[in-house]
mmCIF file of the N, C-alpha and C atoms, coordinates in Angstrom:
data_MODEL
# 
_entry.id   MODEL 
# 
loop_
_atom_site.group_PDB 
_atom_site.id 
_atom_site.type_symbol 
_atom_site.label_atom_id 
_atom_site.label_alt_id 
_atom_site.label_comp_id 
_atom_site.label_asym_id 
_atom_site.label_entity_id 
_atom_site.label_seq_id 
_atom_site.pdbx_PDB_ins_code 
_atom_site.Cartn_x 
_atom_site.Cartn_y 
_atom_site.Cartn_z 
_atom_site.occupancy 
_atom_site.B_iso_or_equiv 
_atom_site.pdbx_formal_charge 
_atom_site.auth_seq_id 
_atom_site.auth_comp_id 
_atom_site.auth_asym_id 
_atom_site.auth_atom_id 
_atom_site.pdbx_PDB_model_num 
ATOM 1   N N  . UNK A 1 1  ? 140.545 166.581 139.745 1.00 0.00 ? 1  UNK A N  1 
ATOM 2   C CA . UNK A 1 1  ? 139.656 165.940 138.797 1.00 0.00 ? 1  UNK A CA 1 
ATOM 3   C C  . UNK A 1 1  ? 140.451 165.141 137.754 1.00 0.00 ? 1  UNK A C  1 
ATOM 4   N N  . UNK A 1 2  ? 141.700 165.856 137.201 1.00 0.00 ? 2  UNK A N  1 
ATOM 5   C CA . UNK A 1 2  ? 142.588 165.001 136.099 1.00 0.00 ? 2  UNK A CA 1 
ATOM 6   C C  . UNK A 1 2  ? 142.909 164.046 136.880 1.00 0.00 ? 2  UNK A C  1 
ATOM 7   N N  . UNK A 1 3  ? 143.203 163.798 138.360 1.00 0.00 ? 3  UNK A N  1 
ATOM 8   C CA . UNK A 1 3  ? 144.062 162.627 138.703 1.00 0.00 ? 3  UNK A CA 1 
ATOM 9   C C  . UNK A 1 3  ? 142.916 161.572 139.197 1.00 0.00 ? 3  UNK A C  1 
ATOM 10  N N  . UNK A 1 4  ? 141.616 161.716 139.367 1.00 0.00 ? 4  UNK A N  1 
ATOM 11  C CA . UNK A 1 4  ? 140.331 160.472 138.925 1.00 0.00 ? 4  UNK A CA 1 
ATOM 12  C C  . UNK A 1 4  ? 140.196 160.404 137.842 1.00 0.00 ? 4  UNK A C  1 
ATOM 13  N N  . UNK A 1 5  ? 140.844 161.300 136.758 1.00 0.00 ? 5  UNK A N  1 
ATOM 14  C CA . UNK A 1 5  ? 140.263 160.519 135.851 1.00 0.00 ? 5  UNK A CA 1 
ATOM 15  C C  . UNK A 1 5  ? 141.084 159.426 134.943 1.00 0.00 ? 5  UNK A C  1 
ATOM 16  N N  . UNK A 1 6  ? 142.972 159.719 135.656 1.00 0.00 ? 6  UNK A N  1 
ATOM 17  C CA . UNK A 1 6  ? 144.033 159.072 135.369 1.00 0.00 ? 6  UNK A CA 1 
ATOM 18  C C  . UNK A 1 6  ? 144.080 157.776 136.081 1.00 0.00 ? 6  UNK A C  1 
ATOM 19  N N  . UNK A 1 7  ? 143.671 157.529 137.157 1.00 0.00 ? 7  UNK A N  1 
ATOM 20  C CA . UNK A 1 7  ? 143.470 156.711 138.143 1.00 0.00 ? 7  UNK A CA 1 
ATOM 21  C C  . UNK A 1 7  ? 142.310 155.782 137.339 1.00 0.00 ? 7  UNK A C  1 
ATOM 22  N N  . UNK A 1 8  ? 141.533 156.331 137.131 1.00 0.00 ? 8  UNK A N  1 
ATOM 23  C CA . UNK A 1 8  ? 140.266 155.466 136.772 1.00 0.00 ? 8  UNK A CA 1 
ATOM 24  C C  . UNK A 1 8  ? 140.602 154.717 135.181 1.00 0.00 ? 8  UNK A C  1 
ATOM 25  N N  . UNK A 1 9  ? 141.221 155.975 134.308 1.00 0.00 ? 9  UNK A N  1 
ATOM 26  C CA . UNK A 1 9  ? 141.926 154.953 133.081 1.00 0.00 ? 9  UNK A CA 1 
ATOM 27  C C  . UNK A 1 9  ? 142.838 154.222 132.979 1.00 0.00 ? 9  UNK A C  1 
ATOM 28  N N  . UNK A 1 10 ? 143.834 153.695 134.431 1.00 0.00 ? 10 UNK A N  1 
ATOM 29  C CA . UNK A 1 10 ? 144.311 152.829 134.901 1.00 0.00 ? 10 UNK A CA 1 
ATOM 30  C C  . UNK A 1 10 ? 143.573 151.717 134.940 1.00 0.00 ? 10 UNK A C  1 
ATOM 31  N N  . UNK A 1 11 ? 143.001 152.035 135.997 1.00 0.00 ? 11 UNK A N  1 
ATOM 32  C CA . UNK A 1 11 ? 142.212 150.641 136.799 1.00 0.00 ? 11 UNK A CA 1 
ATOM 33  C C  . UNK A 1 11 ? 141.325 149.978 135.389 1.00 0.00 ? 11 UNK A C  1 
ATOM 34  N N  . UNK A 1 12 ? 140.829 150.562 134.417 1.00 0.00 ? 12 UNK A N  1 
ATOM 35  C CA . UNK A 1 12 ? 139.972 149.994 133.492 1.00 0.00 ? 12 UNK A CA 1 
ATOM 36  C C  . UNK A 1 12 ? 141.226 149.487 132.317 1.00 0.00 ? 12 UNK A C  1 
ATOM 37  N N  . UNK A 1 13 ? 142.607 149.689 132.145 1.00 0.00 ? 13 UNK A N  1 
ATOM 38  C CA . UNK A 1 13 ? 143.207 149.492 131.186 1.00 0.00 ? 13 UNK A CA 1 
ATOM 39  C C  . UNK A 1 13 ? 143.857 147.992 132.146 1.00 0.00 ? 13 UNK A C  1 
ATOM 40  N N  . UNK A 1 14 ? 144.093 148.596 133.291 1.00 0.00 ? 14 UNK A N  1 
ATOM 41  C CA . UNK A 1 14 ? 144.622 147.039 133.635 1.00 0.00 ? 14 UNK A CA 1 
ATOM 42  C C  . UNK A 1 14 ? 143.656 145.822 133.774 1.00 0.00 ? 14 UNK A C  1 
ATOM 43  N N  . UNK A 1 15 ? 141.859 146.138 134.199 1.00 0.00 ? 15 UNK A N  1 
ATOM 44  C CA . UNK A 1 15 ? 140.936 145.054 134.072 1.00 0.00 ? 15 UNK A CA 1 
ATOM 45  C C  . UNK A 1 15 ? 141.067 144.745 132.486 1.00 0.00 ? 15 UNK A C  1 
ATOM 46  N N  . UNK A 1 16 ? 141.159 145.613 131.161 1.00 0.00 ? 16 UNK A N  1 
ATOM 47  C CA . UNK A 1 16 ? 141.549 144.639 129.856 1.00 0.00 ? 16 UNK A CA 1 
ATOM 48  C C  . UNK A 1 16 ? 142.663 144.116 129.759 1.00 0.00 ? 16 UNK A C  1 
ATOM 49  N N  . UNK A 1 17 ? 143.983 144.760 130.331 1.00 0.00 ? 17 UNK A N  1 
ATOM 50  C CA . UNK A 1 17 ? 144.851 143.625 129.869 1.00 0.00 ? 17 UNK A CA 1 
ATOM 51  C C  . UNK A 1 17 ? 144.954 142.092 129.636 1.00 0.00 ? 17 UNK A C  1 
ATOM 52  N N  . UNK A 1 18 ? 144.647 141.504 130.661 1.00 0.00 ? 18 UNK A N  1 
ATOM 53  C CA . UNK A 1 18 ? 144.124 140.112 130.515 1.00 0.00 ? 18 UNK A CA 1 
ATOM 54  C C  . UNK A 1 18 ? 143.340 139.815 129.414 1.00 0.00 ? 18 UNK A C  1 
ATOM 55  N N  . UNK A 1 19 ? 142.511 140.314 129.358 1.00 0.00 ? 19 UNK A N  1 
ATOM 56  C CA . UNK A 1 19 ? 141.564 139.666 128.106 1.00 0.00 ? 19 UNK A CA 1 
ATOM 57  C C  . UNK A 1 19 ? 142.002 139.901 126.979 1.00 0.00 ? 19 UNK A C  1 
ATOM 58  N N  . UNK A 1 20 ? 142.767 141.185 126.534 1.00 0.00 ? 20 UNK A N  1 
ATOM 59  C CA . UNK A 1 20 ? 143.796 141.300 124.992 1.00 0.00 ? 20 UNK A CA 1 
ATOM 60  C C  . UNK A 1 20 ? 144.886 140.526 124.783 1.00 0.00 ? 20 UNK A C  1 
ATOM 61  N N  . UNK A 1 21 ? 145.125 140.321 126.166 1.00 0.00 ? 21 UNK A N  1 
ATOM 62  C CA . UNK A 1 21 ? 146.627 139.180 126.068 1.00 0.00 ? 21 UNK A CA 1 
ATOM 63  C C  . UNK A 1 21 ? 146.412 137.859 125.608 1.00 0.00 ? 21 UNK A C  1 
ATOM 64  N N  . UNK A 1 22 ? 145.002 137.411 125.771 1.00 0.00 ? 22 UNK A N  1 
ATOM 65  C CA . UNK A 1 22 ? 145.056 136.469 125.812 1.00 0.00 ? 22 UNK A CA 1 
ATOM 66  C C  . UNK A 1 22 ? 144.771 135.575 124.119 1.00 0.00 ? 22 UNK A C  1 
ATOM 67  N N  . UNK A 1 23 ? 145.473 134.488 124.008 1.00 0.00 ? 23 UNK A N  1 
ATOM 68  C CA . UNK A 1 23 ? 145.406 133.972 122.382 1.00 0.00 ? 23 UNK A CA 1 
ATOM 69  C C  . UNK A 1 23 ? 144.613 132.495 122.832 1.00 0.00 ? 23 UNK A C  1 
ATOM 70  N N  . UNK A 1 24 ? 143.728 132.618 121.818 1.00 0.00 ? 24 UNK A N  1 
ATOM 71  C CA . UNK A 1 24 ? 143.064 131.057 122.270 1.00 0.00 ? 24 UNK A CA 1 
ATOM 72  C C  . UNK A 1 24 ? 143.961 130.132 121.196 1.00 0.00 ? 24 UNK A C  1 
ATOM 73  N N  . UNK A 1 25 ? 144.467 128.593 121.673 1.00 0.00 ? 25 UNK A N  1 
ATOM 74  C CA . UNK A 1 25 ? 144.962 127.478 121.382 1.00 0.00 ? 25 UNK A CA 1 
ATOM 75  C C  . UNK A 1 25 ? 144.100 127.194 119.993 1.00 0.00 ? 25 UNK A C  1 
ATOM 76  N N  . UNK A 1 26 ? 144.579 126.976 118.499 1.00 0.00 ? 26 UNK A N  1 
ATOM 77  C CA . UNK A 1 26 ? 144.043 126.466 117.889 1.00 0.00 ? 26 UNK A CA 1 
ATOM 78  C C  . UNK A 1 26 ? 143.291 125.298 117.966 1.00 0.00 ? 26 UNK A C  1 
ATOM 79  N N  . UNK A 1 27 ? 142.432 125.119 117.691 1.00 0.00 ? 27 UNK A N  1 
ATOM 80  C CA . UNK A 1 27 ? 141.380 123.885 117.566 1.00 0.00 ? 27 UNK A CA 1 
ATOM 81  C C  . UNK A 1 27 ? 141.722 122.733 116.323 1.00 0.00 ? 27 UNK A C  1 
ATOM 82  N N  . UNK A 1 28 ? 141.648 121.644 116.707 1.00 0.00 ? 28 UNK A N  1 
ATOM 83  C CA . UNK A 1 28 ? 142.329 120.342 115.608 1.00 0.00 ? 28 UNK A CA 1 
ATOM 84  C C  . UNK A 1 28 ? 141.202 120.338 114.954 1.00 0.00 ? 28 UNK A C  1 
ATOM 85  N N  . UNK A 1 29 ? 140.971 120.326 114.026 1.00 0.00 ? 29 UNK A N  1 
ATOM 86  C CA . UNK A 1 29 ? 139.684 119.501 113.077 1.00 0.00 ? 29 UNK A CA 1 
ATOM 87  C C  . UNK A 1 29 ? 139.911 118.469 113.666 1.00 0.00 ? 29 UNK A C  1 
ATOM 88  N N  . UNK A 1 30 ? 138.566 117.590 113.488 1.00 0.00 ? 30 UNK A N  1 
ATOM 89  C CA . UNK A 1 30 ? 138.330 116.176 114.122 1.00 0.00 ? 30 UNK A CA 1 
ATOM 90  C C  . UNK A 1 30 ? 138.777 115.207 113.017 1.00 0.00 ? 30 UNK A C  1 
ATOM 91  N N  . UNK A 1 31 ? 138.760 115.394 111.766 1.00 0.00 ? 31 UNK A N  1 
ATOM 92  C CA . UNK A 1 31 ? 139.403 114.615 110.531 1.00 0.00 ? 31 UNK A CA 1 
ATOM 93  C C  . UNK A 1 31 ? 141.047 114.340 110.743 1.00 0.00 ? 31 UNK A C  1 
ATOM 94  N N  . UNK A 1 32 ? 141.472 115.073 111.775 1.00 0.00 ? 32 UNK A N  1 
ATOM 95  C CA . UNK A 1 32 ? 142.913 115.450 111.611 1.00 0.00 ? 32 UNK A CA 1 
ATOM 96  C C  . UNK A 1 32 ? 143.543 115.174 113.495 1.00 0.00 ? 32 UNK A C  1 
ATOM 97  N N  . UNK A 1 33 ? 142.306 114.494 114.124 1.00 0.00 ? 33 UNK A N  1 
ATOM 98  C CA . UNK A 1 33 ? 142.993 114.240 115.634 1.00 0.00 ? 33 UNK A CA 1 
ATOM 99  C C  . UNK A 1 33 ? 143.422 112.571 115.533 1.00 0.00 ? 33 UNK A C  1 
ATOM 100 N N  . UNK A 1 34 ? 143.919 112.098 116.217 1.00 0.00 ? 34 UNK A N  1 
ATOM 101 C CA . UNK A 1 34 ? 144.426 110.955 116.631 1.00 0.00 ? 34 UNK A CA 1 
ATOM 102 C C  . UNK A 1 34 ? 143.362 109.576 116.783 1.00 0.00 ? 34 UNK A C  1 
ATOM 103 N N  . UNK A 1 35 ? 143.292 108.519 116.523 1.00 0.00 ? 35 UNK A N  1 
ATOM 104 C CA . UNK A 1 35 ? 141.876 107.580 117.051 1.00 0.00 ? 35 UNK A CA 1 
ATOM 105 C C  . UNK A 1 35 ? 142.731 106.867 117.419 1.00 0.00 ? 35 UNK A C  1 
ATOM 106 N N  . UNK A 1 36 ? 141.670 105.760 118.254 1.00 0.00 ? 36 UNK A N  1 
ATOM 107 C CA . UNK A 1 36 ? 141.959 105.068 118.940 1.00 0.00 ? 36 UNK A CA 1 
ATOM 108 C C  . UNK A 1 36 ? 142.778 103.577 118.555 1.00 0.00 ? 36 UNK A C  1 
ATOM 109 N N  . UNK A 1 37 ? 142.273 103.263 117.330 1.00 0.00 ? 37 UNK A N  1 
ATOM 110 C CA . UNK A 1 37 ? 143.068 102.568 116.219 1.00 0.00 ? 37 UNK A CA 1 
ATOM 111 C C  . UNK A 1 37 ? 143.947 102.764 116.370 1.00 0.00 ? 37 UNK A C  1 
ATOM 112 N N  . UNK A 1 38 ? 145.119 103.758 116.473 1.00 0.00 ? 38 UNK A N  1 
ATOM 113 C CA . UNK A 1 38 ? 146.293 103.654 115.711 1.00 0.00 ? 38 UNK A CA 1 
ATOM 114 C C  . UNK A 1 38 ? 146.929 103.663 117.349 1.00 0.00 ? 38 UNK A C  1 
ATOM 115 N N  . UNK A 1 39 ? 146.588 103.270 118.505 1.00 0.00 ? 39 UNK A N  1 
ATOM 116 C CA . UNK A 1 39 ? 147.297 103.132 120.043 1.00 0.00 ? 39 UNK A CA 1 
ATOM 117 C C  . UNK A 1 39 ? 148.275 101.975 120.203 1.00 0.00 ? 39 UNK A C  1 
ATOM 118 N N  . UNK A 1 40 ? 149.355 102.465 120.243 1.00 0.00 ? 40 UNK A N  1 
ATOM 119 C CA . UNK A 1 40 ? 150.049 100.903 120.007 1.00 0.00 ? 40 UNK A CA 1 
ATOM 120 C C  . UNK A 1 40 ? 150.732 100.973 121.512 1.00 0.00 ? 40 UNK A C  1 
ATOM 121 N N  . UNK A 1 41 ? 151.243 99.612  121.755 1.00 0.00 ? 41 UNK A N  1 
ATOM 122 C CA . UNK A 1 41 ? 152.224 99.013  123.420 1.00 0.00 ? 41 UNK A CA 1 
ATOM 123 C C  . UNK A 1 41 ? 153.589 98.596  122.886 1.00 0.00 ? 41 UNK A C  1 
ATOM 124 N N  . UNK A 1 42 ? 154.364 99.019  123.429 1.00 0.00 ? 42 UNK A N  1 
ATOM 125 C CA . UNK A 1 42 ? 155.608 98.501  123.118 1.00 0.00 ? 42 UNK A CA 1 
ATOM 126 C C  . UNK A 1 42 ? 156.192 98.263  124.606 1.00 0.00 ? 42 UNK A C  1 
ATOM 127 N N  . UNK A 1 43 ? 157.394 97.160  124.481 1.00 0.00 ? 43 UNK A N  1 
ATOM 128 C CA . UNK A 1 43 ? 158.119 96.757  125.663 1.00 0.00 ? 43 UNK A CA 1 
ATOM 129 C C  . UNK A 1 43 ? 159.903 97.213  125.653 1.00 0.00 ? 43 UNK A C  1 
ATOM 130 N N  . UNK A 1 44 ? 160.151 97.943  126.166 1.00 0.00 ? 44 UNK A N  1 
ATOM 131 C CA . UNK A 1 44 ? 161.479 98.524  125.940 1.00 0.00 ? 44 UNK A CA 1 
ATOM 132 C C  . UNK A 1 44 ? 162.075 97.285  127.372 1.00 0.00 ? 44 UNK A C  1 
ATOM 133 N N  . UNK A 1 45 ? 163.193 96.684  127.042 1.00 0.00 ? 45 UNK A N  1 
ATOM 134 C CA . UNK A 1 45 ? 163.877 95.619  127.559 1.00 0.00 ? 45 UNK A CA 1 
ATOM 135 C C  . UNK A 1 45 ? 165.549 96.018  127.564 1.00 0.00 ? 45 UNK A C  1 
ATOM 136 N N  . UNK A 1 46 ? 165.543 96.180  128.543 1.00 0.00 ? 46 UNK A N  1 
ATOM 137 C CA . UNK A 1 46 ? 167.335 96.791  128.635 1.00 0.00 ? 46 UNK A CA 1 
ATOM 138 C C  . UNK A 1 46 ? 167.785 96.510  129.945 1.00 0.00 ? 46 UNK A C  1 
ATOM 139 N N  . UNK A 1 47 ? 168.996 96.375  130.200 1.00 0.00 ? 47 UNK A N  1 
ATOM 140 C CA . UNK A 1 47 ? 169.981 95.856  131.411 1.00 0.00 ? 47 UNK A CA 1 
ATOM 141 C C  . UNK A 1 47 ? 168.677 95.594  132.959 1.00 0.00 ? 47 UNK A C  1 
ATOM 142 N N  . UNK A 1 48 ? 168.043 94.150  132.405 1.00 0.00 ? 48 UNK A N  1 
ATOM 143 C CA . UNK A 1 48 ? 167.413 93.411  133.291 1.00 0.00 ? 48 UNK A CA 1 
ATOM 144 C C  . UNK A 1 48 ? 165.978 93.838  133.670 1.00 0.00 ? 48 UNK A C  1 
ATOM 145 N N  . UNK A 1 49 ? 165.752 95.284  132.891 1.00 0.00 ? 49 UNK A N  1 
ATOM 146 C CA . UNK A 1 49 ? 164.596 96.177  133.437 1.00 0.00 ? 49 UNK A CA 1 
ATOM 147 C C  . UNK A 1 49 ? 163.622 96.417  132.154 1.00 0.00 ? 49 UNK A C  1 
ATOM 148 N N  . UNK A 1 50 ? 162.031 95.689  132.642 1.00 0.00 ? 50 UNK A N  1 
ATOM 149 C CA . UNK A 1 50 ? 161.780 95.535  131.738 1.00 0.00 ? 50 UNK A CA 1 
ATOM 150 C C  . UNK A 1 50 ? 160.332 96.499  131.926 1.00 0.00 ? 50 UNK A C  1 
ATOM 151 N N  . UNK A 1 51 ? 160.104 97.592  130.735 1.00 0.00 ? 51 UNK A N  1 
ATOM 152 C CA . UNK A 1 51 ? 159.184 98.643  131.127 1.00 0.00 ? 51 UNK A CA 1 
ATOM 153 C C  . UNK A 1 51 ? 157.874 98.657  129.310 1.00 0.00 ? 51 UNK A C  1 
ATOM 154 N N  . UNK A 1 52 ? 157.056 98.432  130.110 1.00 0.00 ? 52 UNK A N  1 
ATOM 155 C CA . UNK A 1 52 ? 155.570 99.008  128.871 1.00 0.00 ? 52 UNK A CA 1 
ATOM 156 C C  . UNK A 1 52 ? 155.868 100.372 128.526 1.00 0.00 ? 52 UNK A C  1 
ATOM 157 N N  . UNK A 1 53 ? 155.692 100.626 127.944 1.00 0.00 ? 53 UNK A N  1 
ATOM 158 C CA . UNK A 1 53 ? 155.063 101.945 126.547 1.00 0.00 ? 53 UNK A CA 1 
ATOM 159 C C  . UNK A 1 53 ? 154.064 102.050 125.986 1.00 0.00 ? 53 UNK A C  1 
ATOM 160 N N  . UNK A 1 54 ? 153.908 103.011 125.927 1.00 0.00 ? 54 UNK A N  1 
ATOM 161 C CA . UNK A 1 54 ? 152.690 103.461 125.128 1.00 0.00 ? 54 UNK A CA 1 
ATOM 162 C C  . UNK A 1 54 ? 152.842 104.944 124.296 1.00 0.00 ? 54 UNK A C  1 
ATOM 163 N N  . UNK A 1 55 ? 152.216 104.583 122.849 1.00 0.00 ? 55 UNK A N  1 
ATOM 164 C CA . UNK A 1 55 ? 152.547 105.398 121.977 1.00 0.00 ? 55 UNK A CA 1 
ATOM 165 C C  . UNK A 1 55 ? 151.850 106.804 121.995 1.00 0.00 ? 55 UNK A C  1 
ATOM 166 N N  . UNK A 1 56 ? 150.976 106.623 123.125 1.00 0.00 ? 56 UNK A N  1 
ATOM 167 C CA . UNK A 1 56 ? 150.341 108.024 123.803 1.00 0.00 ? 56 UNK A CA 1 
ATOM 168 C C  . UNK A 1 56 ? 151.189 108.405 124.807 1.00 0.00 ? 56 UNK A C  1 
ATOM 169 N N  . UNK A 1 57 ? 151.555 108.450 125.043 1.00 0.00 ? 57 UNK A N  1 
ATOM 170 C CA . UNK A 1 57 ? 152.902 109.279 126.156 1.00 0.00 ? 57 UNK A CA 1 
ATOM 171 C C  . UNK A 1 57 ? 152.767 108.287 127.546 1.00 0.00 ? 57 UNK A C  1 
ATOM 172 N N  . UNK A 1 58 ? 152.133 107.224 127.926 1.00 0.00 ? 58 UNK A N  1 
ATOM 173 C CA . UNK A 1 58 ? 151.453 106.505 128.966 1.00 0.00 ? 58 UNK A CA 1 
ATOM 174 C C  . UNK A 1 58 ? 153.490 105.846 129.284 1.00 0.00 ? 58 UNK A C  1 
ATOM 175 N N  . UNK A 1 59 ? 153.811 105.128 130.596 1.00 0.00 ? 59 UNK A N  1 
ATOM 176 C CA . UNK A 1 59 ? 154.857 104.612 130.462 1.00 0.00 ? 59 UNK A CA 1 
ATOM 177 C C  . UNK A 1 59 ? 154.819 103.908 132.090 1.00 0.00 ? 59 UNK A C  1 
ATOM 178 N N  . UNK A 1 60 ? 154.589 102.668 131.486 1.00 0.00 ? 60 UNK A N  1 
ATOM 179 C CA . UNK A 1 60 ? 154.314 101.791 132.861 1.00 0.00 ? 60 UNK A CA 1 
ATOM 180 C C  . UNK A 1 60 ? 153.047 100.791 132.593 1.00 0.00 ? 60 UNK A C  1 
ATOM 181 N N  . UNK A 1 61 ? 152.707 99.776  133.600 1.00 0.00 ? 61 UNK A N  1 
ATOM 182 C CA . UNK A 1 61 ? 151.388 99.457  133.334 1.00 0.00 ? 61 UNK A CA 1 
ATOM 183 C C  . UNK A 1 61 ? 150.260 100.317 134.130 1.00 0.00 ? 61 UNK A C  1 
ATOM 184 N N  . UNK A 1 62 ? 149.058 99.976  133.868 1.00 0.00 ? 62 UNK A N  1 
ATOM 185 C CA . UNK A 1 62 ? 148.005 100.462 134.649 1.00 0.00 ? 62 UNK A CA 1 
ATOM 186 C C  . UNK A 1 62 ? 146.989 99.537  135.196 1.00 0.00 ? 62 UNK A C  1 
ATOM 187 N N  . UNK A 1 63 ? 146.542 99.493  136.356 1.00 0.00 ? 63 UNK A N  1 
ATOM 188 C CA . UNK A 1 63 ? 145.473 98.490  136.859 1.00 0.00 ? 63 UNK A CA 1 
ATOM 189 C C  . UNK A 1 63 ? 144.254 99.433  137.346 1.00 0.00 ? 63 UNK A C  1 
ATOM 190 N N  . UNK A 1 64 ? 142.961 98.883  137.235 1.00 0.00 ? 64 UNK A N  1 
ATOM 191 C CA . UNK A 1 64 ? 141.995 99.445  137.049 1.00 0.00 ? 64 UNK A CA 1 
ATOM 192 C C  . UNK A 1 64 ? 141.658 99.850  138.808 1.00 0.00 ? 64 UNK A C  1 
ATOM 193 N N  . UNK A 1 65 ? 142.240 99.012  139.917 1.00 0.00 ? 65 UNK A N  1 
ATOM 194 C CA . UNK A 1 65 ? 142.242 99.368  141.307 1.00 0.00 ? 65 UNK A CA 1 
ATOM 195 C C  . UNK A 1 65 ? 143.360 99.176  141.494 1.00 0.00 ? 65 UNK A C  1 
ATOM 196 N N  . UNK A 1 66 ? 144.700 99.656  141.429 1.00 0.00 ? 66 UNK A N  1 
ATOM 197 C CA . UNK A 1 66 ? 145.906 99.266  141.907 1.00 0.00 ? 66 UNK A CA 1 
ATOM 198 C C  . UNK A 1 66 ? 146.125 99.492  143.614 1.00 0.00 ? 66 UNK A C  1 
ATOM 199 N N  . UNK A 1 67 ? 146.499 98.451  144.057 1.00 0.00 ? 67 UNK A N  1 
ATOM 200 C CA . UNK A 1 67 ? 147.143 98.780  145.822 1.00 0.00 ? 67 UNK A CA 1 
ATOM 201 C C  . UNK A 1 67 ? 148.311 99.125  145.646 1.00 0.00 ? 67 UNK A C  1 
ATOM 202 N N  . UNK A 1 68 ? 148.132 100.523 146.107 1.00 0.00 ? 68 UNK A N  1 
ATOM 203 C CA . UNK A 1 68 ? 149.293 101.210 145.915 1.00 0.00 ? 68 UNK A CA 1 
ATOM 204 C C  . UNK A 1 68 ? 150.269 101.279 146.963 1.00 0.00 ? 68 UNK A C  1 
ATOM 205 N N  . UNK A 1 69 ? 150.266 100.177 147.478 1.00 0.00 ? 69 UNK A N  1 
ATOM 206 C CA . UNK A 1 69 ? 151.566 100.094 148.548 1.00 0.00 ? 69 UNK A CA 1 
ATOM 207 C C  . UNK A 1 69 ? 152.608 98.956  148.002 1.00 0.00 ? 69 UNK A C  1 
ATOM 208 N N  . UNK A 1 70 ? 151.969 98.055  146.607 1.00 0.00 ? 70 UNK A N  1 
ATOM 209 C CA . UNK A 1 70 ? 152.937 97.969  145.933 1.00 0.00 ? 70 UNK A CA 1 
ATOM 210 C C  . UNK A 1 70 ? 152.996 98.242  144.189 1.00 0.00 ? 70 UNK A C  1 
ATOM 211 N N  . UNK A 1 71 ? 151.749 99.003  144.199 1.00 0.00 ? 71 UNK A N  1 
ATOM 212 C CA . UNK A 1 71 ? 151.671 99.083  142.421 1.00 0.00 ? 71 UNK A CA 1 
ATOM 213 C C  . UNK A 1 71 ? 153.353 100.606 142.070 1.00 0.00 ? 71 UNK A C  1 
ATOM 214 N N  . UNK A 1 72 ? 153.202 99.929  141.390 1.00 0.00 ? 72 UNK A N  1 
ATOM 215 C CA . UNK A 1 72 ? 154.453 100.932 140.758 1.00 0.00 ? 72 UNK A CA 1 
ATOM 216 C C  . UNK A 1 72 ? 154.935 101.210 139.624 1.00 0.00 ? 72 UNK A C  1 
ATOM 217 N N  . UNK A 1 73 ? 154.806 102.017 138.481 1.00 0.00 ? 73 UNK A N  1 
ATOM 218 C CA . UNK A 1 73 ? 154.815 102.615 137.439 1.00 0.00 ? 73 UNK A CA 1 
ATOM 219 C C  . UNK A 1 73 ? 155.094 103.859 137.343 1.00 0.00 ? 73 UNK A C  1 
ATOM 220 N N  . UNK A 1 74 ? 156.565 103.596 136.506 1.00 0.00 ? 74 UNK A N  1 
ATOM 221 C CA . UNK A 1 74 ? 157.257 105.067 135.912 1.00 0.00 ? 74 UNK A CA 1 
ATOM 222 C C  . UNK A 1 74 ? 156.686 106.517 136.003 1.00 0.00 ? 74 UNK A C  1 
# 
């Protein structure tokens, strides 16, 4: 009888682990996220190779249907 009932406060301590472990990601206030305003392009130009930027992490151009047997971006 002690070893169902050791067994069983197993199985129910390991179904919570997950859920105590877990930390939810702070949330941004919306006063305090990024807009679309402030998106800037830059062209970085160095030994013959010339590549777009973007101040959102983006790096390359983008086409809205690219054929990708020759579109090509970083």
């Amino acid at each position: 009888m002690r070893c169902k009932r050791t067994i069983l406060l197993l199985v129910l301590a390991a179904a919570a682990a997950p859920v105590l472990g877990q930390d939810l990601e702070p949330v941004v206030p919306p006063e305090l996220r990024g807009k679309i305003d402030f998106e800037r392009e830059g062209v970085h130009d160095a030994n013959r190779i010339r590549t777009v930027f973007f101040n959102y992490g983006m790096v390359g151009d983008f086409e809205v249907n690219p054929d990708l047997s020759v579109f090509h971006s970083a």
